[in-house]
C-alpha positions in Angstrom: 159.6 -42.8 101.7 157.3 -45.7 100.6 157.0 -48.8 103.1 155.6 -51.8 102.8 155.4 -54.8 105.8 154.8 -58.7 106.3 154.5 -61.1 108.5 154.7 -65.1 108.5 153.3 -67.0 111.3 154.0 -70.1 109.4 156.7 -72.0 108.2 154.6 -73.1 105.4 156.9 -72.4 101.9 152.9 -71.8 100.4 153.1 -68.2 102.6 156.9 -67.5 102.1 156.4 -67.9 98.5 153.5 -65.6 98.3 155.5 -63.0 100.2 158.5 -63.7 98.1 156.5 -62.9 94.9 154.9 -59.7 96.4 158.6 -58.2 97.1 160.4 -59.3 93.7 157.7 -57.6 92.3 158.1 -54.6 94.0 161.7 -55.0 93.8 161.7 -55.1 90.3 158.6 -52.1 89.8 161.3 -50.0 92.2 164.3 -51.0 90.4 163.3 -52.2 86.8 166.1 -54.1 85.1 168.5 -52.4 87.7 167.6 -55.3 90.1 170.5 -57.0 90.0 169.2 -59.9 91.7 168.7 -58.0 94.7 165.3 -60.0 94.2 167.6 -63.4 94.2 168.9 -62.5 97.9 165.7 -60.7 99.2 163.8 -64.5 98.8 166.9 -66.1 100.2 166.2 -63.6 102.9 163.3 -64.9 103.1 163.0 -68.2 102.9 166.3 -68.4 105.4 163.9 -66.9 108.4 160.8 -69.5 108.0 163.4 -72.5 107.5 165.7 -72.1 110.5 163.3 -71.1 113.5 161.7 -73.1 115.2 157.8 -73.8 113.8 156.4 -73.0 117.3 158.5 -69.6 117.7 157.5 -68.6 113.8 153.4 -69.4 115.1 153.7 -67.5 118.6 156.3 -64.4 117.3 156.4 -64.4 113.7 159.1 -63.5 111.0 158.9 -59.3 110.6 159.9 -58.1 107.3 160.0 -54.6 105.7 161.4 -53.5 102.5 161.8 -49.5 102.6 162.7 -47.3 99.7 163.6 -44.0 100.7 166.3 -41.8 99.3 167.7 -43.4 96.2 168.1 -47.4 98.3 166.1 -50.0 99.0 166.2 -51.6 102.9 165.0 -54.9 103.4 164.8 -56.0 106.8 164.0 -59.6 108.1 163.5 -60.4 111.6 162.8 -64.2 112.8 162.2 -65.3 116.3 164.8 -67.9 116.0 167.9 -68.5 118.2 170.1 -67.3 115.1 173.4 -68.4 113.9 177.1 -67.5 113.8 177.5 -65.4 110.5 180.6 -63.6 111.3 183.1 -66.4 110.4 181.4 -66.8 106.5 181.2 -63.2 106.1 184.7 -62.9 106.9 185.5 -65.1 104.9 183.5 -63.8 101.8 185.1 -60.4 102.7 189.1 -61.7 102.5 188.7 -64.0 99.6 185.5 -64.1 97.9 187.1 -67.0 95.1 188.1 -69.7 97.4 185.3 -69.0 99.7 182.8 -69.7 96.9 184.7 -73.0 95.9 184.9 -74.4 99.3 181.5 -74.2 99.6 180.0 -75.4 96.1 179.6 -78.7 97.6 178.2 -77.7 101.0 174.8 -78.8 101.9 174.2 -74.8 103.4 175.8 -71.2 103.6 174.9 -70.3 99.9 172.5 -67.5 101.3 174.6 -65.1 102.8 177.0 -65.6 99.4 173.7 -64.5 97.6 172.8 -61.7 100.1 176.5 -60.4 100.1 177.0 -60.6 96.2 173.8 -58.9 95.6 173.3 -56.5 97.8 175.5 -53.1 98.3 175.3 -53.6 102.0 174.5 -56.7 104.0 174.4 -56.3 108.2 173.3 -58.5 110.9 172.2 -58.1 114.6 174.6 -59.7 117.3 172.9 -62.8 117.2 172.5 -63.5 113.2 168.6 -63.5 113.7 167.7 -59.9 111.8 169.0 -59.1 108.5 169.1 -55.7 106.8 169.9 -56.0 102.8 170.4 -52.4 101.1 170.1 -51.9 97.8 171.2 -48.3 95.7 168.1 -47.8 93.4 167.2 -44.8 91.4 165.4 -42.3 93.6 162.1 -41.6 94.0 162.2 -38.5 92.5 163.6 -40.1 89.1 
């Protein structure tokens, strides 16, 4: 099992964008060209947790994040210190009718992410309050 962690204390895009860069790239030495854009939704990931939060709560708590590769998948885990959002009624939605989902909301100012995070990811969960995100990923193993 190989682990690596972060943590932003700043809603600054400069510091998400360094961390983004540091997890495609170990996204793609873990994967190769088997990526899949799992890269695409990990930085969506990402980027999602320093937008939404509050700037104080990011300072005082920070955004957690972990990406874990351990028996043939990748785990990414975000955690912000935000109040969250409803997720359930998009991912629903994604989940009965992916196609007219994604053409109602071409035009939307928001909710792309979670379209990302559920089209390229194998697995996408969230807590109870839509504040910590776990992507997972099948990757070759670490024995390959």
């Amino acid at each position: 099992m190989t682990t690596t962690t972060w943590q932003l204390f700043s809603s600054d895009t400069t510091d998400s964008r360094i961390v983004n860069k540091e997890i495609r790239d170990l996204i793609k030495h873990y994967m190769g060209e088997d990526a899949r854009l799992f890269d695409v939704a990990a930085g969506e990931a990402v980027l999602n947790s320093v937008t939404y939060p509050p700037d104080t709560a990011v300072a005082s708590v920070g955004v957690h994040i972990r990406l874990t590769r351990q028996e043939g998948k990748l785990t990414l885990r975000i955690r912000d210190p935000g109040p969250g959002f409803d997720y359930k009624p998009r991912l629903c939605a994604l989940k009965q009718s992916k196609e007219e989902t994604i053409v109602a909301g071409l035009h939307e100012e928001g909710g792309r992410g979670i379209l990302l995070m559920y089209e390229c990811s194998d697995r996408l969960f969230f807590n109870r309050d839509g504040n910590d995100v776990l992507l997972v990923k099948h990757c070759p193993s670490e024995n390959d």
